[in-house]
C-alpha positions in Angstrom: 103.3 51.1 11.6 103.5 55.1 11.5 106.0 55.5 8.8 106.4 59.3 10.1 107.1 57.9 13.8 110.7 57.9 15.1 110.2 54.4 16.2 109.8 53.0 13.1 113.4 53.8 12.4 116.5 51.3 12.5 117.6 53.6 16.2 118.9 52.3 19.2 116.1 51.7 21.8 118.3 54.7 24.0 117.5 56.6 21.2 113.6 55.9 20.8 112.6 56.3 24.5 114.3 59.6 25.0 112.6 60.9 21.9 110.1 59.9 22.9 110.6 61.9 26.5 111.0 64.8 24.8 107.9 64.5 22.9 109.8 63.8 19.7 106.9 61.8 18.2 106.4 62.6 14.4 109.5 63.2 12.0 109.3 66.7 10.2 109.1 66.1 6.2 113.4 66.6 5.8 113.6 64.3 8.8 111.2 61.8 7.0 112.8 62.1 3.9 116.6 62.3 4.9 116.8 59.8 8.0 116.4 56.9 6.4 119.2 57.7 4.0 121.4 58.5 6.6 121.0 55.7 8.6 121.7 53.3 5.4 125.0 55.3 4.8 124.5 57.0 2.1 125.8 60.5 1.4 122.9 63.2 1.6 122.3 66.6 0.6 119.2 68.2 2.3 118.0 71.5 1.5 115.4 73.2 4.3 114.7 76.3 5.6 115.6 77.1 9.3 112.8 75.4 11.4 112.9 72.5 9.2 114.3 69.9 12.1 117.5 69.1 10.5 119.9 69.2 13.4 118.1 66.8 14.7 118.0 64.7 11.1 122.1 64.5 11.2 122.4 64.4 14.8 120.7 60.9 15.1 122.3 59.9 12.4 125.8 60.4 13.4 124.4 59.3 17.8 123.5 55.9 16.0 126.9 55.6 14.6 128.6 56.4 17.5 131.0 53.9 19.2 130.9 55.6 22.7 133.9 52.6 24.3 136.4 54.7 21.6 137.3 58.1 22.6 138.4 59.8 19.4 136.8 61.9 17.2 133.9 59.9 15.4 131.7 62.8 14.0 132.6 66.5 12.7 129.9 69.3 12.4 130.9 72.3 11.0 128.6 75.0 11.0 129.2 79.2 10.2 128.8 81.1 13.4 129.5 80.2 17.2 125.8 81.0 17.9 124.9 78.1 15.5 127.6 75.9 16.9 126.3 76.3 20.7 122.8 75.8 19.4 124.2 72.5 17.6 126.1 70.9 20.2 123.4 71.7 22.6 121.3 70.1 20.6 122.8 66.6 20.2 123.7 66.5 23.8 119.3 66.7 24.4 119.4 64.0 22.1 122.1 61.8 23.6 121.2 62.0 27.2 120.5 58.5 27.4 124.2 57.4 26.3 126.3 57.5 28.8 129.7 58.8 29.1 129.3 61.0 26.0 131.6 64.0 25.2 130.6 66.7 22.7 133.1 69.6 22.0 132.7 72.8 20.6 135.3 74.4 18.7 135.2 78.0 18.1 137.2 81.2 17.6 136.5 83.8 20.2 138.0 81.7 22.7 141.9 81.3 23.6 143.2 78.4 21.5 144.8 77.2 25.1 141.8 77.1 26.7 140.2 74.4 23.7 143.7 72.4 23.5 143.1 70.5 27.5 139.6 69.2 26.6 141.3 67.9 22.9 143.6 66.1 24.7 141.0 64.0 27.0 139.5 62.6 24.3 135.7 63.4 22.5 133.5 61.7 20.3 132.0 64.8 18.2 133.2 67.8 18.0 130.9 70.7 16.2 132.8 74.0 15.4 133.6 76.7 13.0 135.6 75.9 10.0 138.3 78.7 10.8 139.1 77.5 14.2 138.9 73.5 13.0 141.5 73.9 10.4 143.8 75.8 13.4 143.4 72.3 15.6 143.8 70.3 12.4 147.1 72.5 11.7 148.7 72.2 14.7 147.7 68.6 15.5 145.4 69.1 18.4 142.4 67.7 16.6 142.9 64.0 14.8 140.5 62.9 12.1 141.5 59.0 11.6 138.5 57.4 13.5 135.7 60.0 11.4 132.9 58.4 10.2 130.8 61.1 9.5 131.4 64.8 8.6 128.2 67.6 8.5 127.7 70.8 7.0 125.4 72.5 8.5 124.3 76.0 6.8 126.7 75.3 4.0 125.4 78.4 1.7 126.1 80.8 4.9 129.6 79.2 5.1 130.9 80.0 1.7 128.5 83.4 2.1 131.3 83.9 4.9 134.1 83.0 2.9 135.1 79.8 4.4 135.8 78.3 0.8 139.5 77.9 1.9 139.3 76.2 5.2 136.4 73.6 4.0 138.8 72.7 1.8 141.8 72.7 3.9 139.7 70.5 6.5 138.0 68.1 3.9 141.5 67.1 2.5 142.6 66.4 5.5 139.9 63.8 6.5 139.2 60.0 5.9 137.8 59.6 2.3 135.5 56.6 3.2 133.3 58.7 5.5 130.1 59.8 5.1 129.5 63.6 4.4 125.9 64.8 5.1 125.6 68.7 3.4 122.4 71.1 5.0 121.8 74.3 3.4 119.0 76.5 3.2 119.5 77.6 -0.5 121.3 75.3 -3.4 123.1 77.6 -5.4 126.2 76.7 -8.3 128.9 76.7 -5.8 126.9 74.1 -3.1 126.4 71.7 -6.1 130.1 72.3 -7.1 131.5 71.8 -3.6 129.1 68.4 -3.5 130.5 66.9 -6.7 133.8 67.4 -5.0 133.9 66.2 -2.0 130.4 63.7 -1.9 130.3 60.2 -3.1 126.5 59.8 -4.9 124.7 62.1 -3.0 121.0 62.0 -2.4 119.3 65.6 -2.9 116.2 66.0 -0.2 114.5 69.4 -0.8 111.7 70.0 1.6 109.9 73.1 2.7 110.0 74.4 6.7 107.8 73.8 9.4 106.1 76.6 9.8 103.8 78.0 6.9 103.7 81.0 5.6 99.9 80.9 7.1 101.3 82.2 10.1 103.4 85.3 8.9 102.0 88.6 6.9 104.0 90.1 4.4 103.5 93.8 3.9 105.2 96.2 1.4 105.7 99.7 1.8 106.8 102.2 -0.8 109.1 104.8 0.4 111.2 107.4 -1.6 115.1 107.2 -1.0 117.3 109.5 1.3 115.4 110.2 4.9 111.5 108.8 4.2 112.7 104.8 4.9 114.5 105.6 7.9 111.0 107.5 8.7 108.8 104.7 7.3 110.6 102.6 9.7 110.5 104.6 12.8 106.9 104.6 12.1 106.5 100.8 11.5 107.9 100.5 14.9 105.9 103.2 16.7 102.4 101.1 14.9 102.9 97.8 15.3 105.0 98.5 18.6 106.0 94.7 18.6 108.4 93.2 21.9 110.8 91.9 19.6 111.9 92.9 16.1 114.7 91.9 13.7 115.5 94.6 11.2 117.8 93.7 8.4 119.8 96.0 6.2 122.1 94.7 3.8 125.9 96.6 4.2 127.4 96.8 7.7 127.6 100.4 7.6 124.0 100.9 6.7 123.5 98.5 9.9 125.2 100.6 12.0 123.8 104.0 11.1 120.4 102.9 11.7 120.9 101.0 15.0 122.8 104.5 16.3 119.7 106.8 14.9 117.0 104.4 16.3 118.9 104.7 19.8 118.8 108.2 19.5 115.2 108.8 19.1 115.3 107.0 22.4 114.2 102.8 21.1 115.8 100.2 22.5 118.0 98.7 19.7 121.4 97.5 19.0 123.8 96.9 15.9 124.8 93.0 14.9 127.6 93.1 12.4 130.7 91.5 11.5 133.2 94.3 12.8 131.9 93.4 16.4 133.9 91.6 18.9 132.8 88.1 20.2 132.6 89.3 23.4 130.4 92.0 22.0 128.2 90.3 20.2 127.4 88.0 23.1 126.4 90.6 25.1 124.2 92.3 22.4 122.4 88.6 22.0 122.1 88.3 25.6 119.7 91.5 25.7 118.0 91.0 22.9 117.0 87.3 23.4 116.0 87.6 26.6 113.9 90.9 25.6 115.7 93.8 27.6 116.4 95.1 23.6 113.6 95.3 21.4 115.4 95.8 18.6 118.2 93.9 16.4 119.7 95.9 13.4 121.4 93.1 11.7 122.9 92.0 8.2 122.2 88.4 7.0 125.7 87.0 7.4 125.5 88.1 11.1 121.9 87.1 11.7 122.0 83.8 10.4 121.9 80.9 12.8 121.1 83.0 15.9 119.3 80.8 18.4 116.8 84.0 18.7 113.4 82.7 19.9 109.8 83.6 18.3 109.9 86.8 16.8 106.9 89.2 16.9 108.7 91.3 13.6 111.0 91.1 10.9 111.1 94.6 8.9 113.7 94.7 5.8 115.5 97.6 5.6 116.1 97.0 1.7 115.4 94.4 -0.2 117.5 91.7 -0.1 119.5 90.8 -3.3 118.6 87.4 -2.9 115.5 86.1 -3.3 115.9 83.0 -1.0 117.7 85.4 1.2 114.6 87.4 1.1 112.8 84.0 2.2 114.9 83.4 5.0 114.6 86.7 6.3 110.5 86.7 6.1 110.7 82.9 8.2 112.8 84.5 11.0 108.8 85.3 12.3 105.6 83.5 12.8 107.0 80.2 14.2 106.0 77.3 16.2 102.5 78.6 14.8 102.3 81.8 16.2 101.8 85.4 14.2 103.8 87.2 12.6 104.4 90.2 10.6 107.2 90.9 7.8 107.5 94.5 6.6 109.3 95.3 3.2 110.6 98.9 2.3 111.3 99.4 -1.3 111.8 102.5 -3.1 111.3 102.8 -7.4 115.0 101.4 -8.0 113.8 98.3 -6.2 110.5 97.7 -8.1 112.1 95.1 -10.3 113.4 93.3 -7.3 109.6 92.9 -5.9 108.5 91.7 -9.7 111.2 89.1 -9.2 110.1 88.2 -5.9 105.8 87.8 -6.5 106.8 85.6 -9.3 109.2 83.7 -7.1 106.3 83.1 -4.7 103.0 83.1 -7.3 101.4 85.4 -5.6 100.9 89.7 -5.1 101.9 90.9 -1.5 99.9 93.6 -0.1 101.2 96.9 -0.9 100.5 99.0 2.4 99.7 102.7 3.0 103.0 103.9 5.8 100.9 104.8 9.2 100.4 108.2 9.9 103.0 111.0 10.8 101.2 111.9 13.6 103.3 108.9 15.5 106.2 110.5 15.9 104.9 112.6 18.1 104.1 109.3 20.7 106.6 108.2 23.2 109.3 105.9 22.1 107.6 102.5 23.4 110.5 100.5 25.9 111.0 96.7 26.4 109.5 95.4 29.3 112.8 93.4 30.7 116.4 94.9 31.9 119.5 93.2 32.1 121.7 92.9 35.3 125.7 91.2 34.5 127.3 89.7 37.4 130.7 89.6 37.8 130.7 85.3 38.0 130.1 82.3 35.6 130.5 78.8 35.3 134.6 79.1 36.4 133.3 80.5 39.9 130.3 77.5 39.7 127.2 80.1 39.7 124.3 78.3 38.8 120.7 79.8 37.7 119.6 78.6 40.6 122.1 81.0 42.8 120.7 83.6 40.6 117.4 82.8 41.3 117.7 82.6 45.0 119.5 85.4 45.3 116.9 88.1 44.0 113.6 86.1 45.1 114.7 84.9 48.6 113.8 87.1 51.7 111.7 90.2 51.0 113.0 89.8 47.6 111.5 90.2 44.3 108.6 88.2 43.0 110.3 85.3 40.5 107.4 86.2 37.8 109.6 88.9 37.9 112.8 87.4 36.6 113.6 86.1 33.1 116.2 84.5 30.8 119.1 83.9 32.9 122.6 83.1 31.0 125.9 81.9 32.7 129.2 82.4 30.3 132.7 81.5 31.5 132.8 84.6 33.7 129.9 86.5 34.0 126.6 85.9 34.4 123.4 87.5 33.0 119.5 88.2 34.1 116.4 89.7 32.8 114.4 91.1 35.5 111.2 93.3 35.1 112.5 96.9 34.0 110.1 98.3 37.4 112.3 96.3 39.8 115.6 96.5 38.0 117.0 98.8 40.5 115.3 97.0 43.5 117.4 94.2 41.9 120.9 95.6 41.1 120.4 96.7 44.6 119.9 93.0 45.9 122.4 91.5 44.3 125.7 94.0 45.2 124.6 94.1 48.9 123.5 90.6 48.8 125.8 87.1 48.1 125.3 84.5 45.1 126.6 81.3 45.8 128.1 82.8 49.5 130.1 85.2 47.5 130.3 88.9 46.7 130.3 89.7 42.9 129.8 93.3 41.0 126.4 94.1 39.3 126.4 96.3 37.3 123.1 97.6 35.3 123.4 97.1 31.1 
């Protein structure tokens, strides 16, 4: 038998076939390594990069635990962001279609704690949030912990990066001590082993590399002097290599901000992802730049980590990161699921020491670039190919993509190669359509109906 197939795991048969209908086939090396463990019990922690495949190491883990007759909480995953938690939850519920009558819950601040406290009180089997908002349901009694089995941290550096010390610890004490506690984190620094000794019970340590190689991604350095020449080095970076989609990453909030606002005034599409933004803020900035109406995502790592942002074409580092395995993290953002891409570095003559550090961290030189020519800045400001229309309806008013859909493309209406991502929230609704037809569409849709109803368009 394959000892890297799914099937030769101790899994339900529900579990086998539909990984095997979603073409789940071979185990990636931490699923290899950790499943196994996870299924026998023991306590694990795994250390991988993002693209590794560990959701779905702890998520069949905790399905094949599951007790789906008993609706109480079985399984907690706590994970840093709301981005992440969606991503998560969505996840397991792929991977537990074929169990029937399952309920996953998310649990996350942004949302009125009213709003989370009705589905609490009908009962769920896992519930995957953010540690802030947990310890509130714990607190006030909305969330009970007596039937948990297993309890996940996912992105465990990035948690305590985020300075959730205080509510791990407020939620682990307040949990069954003979459950299993399975601990993912891209990095393994001092505080991750000392939180581990605390709170695990013999843990196995998996350390495994991710997916995607660093075949597939070119690392470039340019030298740049400090004041105005790396906000210039950049401009030009992004006037060269002109790519759709690119993640730029600076390491204070403010810095963030400043360079989102002076890219947007040279006339590029990019935005500012920070933690002074509003939930409902940040949704909408992830919106457009997911579903490529913003080509551009000015972002600090605590912000940026565990977005479910697809392949990116470039990542381009403001600074240099303080971190070296921060660095690493920020340089595997592109060039996955096999295709190309680039990472650019800037780095001035203070930082010179920080690119020693790093070549000796990786074994190797990277390629020290000559910036492209001035000449650029004289081209036009290059502009994403998608727009983004918001309707004024979600899932409370039952819109569907399919409404969407129908609504632009039906008669004498636009061609659907011309429509993208669509995304449906609580109460709004968002498409990409082709930038040439976005008017065409904003028209369609406020003179038109979705779902036999009138809703507000507006054009973001």
């Amino acid at each position: 038998m394959n000892e890297s197939a799914f099937s030769s795991l101790t899994l339900q048969s529900a579990l086998i076939e539909n990984l095997a209908s979603l073409e789940y086939l071979e185990m990636t090396p931490i699923q290899a390594q950790s499943l196994p463990l996870i299924l026998a019990g023991k306590d694990v922690i795994a250390q991988g990069k993002t693209g590794s495949g560990k959701t779905a190491a702890f998520s069949l883990g905790l399905l094949e635990k599951l007790d789906i007759k008993r609706f109480r909480v079985q399984a907690l995953v706590l994970c840093p962001t709301r981005e992440l938690s969606d991503q998560v939850a969505k996840e397991i519920r792929r991977l537990a279609r074929s169990i029937q009558n399952i309920k996953v819950l998310t649990l996350c601040g942004g949302i009125p704690f009213k709003a989370q406290r009705g589905p609490m009180e009908g009962g769920a089997h896992i519930v995957v949030g953010t540690p802030g908002r947990v310890e509130e349901h714990l607190r006030r009694g909305t969330l009970t912990p007596d039937s948990l089995h297993t309890l996940v941290l996912d992105e465990a550096d990035r948690m305590l990066d985020m300075g959730f010390q205080s509510s791990l610890d407020a939620i682990i004490d307040s949990l069954p001590k003979g459950r299993q506690t399975l601990l993912f984190s891209a990095t393994y620094p001092d505080e991750i082993k000392s939180i581990a000794k605390r709170i695990m019970n013999k843990p196995v340590v998996v350390q495994v590399e991710a997916t995607h190689g660093s075949s597939t991604i070119q690392q470039l350095l340019f030298k740049v002097d400090e004041g105005a020449s790396r906000f210039t080095a950049l401009r030009l970076l992004l006037q060269h290599y002109r790519p759709d989609s690119t993640l730029v990453f600076c390491n204070t909030r403010k810095e963030t901000q400043e360079v989102a606002e002076s890219l947007h005034a040279l006339g590029f599409s990019a935005l500012a992802l920070h933690g002074d933004l509003e939930q409902k803020v940040r949704d909408r900035i992830l919106v457009r730049f997911s579903n490529k109406s913003v080509s551009i995502l000015v972002a600090t790592d605590v912000a940026a980590r565990g977005l479910d942002i697809g392949a990116l074409d470039a990542v381009i580092n403001y600074r240099v990161a303080n971190d070296l395995e921060v660095h690493i993290h920020r340089v595997g953002r592109t060039g996955r699921a096999g295709s190309r891409g680039i990472a650019c570095t800037l780095y001035s003559e203070k930082e010179q020491y920080k690119i020693e550090r790093l070549e000796a961290y990786l074994g190797h030189s990277i390629a020290i670039e000559a910036l492209p020519s001035v000449n650029l800045r004289d081209k036009p400001v290059y502009q994403p190919a998608m727009a983004t229309l918001q309707i004024g309806g979600g899932k409370k008013q039952k819109v569907r993509p399919g409404d969407i859909l129908g609504a632009l493309t039906g008669d004498n209406g636009i061609d659907g190669k011309q429509v993208g991502k669509i995304q449906i929230f609580d109460q709004w609704a968002y498409v990409a359509v082709s930038r040439k037809v976005a008017s065409q569409a904003l028209a369609r849709l406020n003179s038109g109906k979705v779902k036999g109803r009138s809703f507000r368009v507006f054009l973001m």
